[in-house]
PAMAR-574119 format. One record per residue (C-alpha): residue in three letters; residue number from 1; x, y, z. Coordinates in nm, 3 decimals, always signed. Layout:
<gupas>
['ALA'; NUM; [X; Y; Z]];
...
</gupas>
This chain:
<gupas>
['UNK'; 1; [+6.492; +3.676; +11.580]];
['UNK'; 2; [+6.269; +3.409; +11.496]];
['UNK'; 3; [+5.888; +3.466; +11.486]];
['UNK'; 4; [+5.613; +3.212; +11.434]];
['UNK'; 5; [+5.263; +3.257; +11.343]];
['UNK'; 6; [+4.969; +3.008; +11.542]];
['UNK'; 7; [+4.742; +2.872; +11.288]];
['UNK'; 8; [+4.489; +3.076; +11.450]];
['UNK'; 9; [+4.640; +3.425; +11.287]];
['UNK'; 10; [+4.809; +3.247; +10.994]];
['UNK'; 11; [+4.417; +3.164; +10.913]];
['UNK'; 12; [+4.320; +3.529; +10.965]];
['UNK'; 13; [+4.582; +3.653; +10.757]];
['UNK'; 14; [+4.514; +3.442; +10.463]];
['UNK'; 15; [+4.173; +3.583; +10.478]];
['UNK'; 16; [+4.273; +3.913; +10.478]];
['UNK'; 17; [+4.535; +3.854; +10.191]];
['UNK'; 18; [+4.273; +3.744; +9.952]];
['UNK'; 19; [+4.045; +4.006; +10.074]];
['UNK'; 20; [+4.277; +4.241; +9.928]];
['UNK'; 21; [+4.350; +4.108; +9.631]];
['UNK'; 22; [+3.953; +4.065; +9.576]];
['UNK'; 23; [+3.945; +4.473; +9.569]];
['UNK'; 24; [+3.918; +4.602; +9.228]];
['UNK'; 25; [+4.178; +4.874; +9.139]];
['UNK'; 26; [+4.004; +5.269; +9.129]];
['UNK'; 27; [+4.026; +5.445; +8.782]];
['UNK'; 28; [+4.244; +5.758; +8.756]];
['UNK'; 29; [+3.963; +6.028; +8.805]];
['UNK'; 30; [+3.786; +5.779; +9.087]];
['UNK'; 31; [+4.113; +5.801; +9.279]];
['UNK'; 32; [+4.132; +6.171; +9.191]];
['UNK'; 33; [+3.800; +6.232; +9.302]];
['UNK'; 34; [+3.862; +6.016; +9.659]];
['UNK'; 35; [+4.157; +6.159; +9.725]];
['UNK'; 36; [+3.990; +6.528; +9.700]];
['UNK'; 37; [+3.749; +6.468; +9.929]];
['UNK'; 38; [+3.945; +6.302; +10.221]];
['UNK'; 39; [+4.162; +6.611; +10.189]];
['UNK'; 40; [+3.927; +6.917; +10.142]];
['UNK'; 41; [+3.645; +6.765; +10.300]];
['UNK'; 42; [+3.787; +6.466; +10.537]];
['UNK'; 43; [+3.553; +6.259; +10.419]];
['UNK'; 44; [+3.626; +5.930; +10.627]];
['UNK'; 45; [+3.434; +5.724; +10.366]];
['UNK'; 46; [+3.643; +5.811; +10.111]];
['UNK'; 47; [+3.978; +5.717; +10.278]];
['UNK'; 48; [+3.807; +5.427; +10.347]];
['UNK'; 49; [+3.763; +5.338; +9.969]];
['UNK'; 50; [+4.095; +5.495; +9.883]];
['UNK'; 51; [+4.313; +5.253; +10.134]];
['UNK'; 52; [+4.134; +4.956; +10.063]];
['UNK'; 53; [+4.160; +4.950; +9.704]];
['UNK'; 54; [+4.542; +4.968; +9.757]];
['UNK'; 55; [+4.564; +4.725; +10.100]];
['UNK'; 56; [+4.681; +4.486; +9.804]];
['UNK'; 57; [+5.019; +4.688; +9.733]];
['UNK'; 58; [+5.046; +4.678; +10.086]];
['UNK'; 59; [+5.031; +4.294; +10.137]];
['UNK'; 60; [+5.288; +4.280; +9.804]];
['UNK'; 61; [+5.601; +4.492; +9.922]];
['UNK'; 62; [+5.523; +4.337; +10.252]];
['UNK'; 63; [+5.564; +3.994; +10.098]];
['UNK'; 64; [+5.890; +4.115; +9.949]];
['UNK'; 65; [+6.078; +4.146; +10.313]];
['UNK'; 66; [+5.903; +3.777; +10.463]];
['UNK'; 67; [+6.260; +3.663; +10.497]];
['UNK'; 68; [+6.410; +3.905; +10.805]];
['UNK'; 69; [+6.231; +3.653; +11.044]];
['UNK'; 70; [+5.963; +3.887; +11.098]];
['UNK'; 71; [+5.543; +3.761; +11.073]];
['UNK'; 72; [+5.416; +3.875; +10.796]];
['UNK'; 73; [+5.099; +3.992; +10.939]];
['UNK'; 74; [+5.265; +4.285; +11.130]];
['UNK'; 75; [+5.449; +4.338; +10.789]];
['UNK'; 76; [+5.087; +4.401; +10.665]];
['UNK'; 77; [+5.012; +4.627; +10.991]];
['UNK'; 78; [+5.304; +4.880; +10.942]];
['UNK'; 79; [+5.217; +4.879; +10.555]];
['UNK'; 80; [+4.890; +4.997; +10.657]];
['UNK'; 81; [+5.038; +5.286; +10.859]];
['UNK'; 82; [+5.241; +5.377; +10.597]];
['UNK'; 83; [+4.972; +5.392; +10.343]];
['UNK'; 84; [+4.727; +5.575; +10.588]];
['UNK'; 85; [+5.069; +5.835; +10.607]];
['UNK'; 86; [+5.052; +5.851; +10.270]];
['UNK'; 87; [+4.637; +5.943; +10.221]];
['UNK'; 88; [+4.662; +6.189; +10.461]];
['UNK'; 89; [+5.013; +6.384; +10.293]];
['UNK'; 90; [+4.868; +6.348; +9.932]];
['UNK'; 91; [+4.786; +6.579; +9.701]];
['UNK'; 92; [+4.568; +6.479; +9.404]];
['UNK'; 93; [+4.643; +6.812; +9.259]];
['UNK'; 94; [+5.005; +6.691; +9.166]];
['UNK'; 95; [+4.907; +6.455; +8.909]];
['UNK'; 96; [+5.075; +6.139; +9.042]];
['UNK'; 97; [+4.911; +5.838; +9.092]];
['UNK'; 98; [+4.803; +5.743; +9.419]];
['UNK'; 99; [+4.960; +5.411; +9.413]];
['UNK'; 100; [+5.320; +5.576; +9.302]];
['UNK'; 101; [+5.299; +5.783; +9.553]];
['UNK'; 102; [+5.191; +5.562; +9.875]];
['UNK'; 103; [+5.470; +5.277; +9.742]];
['UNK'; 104; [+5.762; +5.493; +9.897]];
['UNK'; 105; [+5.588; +5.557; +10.245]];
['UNK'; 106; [+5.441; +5.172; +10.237]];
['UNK'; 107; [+5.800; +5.053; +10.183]];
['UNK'; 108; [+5.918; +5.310; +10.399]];
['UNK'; 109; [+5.717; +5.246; +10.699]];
['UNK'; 110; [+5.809; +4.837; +10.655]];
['UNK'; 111; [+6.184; +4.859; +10.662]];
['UNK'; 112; [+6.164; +5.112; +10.941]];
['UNK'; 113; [+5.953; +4.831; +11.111]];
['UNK'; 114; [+6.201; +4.596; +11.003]];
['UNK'; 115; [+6.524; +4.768; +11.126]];
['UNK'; 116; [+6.349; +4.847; +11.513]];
['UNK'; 117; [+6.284; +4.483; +11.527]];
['UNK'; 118; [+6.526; +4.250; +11.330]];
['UNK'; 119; [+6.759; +4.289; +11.613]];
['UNK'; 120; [+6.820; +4.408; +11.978]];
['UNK'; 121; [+7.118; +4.638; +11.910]];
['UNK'; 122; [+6.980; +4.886; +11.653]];
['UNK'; 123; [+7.059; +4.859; +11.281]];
['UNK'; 124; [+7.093; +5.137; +11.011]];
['UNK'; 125; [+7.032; +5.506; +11.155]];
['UNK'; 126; [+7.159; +5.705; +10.878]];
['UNK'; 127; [+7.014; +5.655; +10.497]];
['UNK'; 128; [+7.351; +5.522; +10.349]];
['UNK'; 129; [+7.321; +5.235; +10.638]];
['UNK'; 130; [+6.955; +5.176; +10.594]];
['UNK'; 131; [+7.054; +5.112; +10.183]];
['UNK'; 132; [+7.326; +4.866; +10.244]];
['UNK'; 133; [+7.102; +4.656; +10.497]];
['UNK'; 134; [+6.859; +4.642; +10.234]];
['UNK'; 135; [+7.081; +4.537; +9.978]];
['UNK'; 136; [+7.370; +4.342; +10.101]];
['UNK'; 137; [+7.236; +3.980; +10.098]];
['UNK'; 138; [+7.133; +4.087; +9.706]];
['UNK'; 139; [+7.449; +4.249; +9.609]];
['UNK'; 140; [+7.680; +3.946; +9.796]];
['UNK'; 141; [+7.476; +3.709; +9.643]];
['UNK'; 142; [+7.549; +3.890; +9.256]];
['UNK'; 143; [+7.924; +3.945; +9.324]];
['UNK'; 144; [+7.983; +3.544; +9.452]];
['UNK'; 145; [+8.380; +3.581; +9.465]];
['UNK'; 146; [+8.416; +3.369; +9.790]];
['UNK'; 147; [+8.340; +3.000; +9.823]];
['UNK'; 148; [+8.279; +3.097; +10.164]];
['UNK'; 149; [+7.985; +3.310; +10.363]];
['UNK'; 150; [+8.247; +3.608; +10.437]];
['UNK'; 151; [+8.343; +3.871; +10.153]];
['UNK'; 152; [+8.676; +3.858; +10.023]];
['UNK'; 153; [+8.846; +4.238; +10.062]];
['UNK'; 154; [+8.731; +4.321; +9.646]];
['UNK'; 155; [+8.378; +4.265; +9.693]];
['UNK'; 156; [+8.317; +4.464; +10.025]];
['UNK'; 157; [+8.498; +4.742; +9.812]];
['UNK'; 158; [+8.275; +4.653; +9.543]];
['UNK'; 159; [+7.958; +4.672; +9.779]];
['UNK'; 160; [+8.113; +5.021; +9.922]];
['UNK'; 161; [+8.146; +5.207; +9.558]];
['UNK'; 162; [+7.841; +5.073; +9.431]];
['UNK'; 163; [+7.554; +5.186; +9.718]];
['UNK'; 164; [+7.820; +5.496; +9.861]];
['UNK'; 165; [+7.913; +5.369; +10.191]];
['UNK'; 166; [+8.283; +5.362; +10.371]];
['UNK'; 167; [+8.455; +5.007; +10.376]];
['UNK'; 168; [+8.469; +5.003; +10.745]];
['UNK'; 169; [+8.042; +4.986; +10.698]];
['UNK'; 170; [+8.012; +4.716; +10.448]];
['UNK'; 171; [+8.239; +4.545; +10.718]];
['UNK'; 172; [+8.006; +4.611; +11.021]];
['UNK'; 173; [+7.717; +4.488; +10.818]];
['UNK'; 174; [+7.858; +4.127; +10.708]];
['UNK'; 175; [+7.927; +4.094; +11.045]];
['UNK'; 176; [+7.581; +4.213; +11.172]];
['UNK'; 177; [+7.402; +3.992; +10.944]];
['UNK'; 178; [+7.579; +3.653; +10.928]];
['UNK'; 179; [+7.408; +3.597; +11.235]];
['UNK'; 180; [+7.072; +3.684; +11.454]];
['UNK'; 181; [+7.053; +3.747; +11.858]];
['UNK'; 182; [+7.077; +3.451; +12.052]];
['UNK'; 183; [+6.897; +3.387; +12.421]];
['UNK'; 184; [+7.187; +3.447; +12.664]];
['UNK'; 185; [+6.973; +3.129; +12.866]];
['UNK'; 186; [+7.064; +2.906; +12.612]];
['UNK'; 187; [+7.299; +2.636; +12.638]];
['UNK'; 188; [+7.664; +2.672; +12.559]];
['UNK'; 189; [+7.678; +2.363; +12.410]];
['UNK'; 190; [+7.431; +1.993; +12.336]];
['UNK'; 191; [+7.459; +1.823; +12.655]];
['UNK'; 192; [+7.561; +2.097; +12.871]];
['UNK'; 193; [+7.401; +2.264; +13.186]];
['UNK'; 194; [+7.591; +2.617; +13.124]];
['UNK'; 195; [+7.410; +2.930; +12.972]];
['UNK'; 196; [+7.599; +3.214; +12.792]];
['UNK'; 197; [+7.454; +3.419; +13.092]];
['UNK'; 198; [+7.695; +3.221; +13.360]];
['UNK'; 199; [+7.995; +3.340; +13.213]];
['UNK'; 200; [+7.890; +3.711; +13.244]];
['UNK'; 201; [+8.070; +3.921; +13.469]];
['UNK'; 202; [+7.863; +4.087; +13.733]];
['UNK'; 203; [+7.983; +4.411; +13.756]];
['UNK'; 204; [+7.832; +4.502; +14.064]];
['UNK'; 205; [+8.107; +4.527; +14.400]];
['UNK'; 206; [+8.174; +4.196; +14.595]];
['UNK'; 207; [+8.100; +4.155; +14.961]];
['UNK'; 208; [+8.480; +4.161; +15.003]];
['UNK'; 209; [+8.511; +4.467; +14.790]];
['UNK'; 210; [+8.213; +4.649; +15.022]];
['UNK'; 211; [+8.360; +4.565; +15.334]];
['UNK'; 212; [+8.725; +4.650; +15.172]];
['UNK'; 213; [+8.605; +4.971; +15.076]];
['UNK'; 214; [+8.443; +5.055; +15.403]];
['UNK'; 215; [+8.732; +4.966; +15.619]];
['UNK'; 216; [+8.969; +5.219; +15.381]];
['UNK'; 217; [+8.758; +5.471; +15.438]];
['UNK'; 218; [+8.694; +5.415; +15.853]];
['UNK'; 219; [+9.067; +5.422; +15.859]];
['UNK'; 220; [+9.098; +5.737; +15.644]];
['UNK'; 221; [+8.884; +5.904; +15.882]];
['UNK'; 222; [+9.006; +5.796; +16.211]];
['UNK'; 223; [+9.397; +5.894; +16.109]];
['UNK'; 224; [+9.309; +6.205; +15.951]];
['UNK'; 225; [+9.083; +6.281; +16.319]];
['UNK'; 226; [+9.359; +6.152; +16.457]];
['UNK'; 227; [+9.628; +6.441; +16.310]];
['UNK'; 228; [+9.418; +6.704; +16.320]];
['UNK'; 229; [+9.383; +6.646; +16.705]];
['UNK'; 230; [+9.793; +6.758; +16.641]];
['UNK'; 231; [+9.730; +7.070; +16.573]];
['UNK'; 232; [+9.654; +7.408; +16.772]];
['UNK'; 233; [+9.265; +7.586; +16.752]];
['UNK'; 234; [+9.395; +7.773; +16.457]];
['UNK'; 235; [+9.589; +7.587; +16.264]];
['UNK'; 236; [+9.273; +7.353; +16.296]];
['UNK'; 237; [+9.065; +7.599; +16.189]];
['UNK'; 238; [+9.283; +7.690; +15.893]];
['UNK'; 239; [+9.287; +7.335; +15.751]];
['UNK'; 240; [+8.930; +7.261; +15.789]];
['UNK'; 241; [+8.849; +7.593; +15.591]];
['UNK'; 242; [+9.089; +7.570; +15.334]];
['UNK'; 243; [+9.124; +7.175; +15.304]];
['UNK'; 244; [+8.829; +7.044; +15.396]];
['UNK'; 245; [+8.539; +7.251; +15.254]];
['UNK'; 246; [+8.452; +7.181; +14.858]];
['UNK'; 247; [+8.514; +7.546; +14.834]];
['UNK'; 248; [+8.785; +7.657; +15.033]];
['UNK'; 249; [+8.864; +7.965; +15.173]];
['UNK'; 250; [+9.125; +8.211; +15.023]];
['UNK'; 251; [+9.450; +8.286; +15.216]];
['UNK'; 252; [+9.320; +8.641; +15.224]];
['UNK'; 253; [+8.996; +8.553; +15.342]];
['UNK'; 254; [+9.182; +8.361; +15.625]];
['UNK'; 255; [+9.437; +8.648; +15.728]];
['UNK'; 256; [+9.146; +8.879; +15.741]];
['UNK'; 257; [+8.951; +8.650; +16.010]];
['UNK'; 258; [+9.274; +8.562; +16.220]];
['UNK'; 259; [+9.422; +8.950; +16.227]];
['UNK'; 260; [+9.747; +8.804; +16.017]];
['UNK'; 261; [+9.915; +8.884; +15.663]];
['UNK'; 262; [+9.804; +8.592; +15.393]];
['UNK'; 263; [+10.195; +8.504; +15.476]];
['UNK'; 264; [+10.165; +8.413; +15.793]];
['UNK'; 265; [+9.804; +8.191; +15.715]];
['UNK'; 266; [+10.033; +8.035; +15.442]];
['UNK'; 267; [+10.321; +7.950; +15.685]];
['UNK'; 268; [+10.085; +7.851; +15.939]];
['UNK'; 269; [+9.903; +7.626; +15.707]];
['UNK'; 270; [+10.258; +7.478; +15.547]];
['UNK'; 271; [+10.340; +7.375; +15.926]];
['UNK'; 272; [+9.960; +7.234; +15.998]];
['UNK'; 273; [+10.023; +7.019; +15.729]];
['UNK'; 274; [+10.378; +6.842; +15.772]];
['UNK'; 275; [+10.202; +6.786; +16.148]];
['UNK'; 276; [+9.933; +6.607; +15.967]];
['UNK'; 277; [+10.187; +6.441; +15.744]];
['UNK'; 278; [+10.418; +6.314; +16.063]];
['UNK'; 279; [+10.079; +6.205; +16.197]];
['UNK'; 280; [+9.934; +5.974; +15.921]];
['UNK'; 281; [+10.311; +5.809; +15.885]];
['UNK'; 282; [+10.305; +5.743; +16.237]];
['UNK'; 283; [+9.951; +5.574; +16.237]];
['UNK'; 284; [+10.065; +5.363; +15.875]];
['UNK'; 285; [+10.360; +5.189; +16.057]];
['UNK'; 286; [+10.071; +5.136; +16.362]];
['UNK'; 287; [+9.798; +4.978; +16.140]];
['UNK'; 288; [+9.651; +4.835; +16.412]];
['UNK'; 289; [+9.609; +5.132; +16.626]];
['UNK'; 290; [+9.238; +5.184; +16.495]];
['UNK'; 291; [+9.166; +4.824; +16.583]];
['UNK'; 292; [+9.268; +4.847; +16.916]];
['UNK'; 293; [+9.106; +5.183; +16.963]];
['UNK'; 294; [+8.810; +5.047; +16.829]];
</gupas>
């Protein structure tokens, strides 16, 4: 995906930037003392303090992912969330700086950023996959054994052992990353009139295939109305309740009704349907019996 900034933002980012870095860093037992009263107190003018002083980490491991295509402004933004995330889960009482401890849900909140939006078709959903997106370009670029952009068979498996993953992942990923999503109303080619999105198949029916479908399914109708006219009163009645009900009645359900043995419904049944049978063949070698009826 390619993003570009107007001037007007670029501008407004800038000044933020260097507002940042203007901020001078808190002393252990200021932060201490800030981060005690947004949590015991909520003490909004205290966050306040505590977040700005470190917007300037924020606008650093931002800087550090500029090159997925993404502006670097909303970079900045999810940053921000993830260091408001971190003032509200800390605990001063742990010891551990503030800064240490906001860098993992700063960086955290980024790359999640960063994986919803480098790409359409979503990228890294389990922790092993979110490492190796992260690191791939780094650890391709330190191995070098092709002349080429692909990965000779050594270095994926030198990529899988060192960050953990399966082959079959390191695979997916080269191929995920050597290249971005492309408009499908862009041009197959310089000088051509054709988009990627003519040559998609529509998988919706055709006219012919509607009218195909209907037809089949007049015809099915009209030949099986047409056999079951064959029959007598109760061998009609015995097809429609066992054949042609979702949940068909039982041959003993059937005998009971008619005043016969669950033989006799099955014999009568057997018969009902070789009419039926001797019906349909008739009307197939008369195909155009239902247009002339019709």
């Amino acid at each position: 995906m390619a993003y570009i900034d107007d001037p007007q933002t670029q501008r407004a980012n800038l000044r933020y930037v260097r507002a940042s870095m203007r901020e001078p860093l808190l002393e252990r037992d200021v932060e201490f003392e800030l981060a005690k009263r947004w949590r015991n107190a909520k003490d909004e003018d205290a966050l306040h303090k505590l977040v700005q002083a470190y917007a300037r980490l924020v606008v650093s491991t931002a800087s550090r992912y500029r090159n997925y295509g993404l502006l670097i402004g909303d970079l900045v933004q999810e940053g921000n969330i993830g260091l408001m995330q971190a003032a509200a889960k800390f605990d001063p009482e742990r010891e551990v700086r503030f800064s240490t401890y906001a860098s993992w849900w700063i960086r955290s909140a980024i790359q999640d950023y960063i994986l919803r939006n480098w790409s359409i078709v979503r990228t890294g959903t389990t922790a092993a996959q979110k490492t190796l997106f992260f690191n791939f370009r780094r650890l391709r670029a330190r191995i070098g054994d092709s002349p080429s952009d692909r990965l000779t068979d050594a270095g994926r498996e030198k990529i899988a052992t060192e960050l953990r993953v399966k082959y079959a992942e390191v695979e997916s990923m080269e191929n995920r990353l050597s290249g971005g999503d492309h408009s499908l109303n862009a041009v197959v080619a310089d000088g051509s009139e054709d988009s990627w999105q003519d040559f998609l198949a529509d998988p919706r029916p055709t006219p012919e295939d509607i009218v195909t479908d209907q037809w089949d399914r007049d015809v099915s109708i009209h030949w099986l109305n047409e056999a079951l006219k064959a029959l007598s009163p109760r061998e009609q009645k015995i097809i429609r309740k066992r054949r042609l009900r979702e949940d068909g009645a039982t041959l003993e359900e059937l005998g009971r009704e008619l005043g016969v043995s669950k033989e006799r419904v099955r014999q009568l049944e057997h018969r009902a349907l070789s009419k039926m049978r001797d019906s349909i063949s008739g009307n197939v070698e008369r195909p155009a019996d239902l247009l002339i009826d019709a």
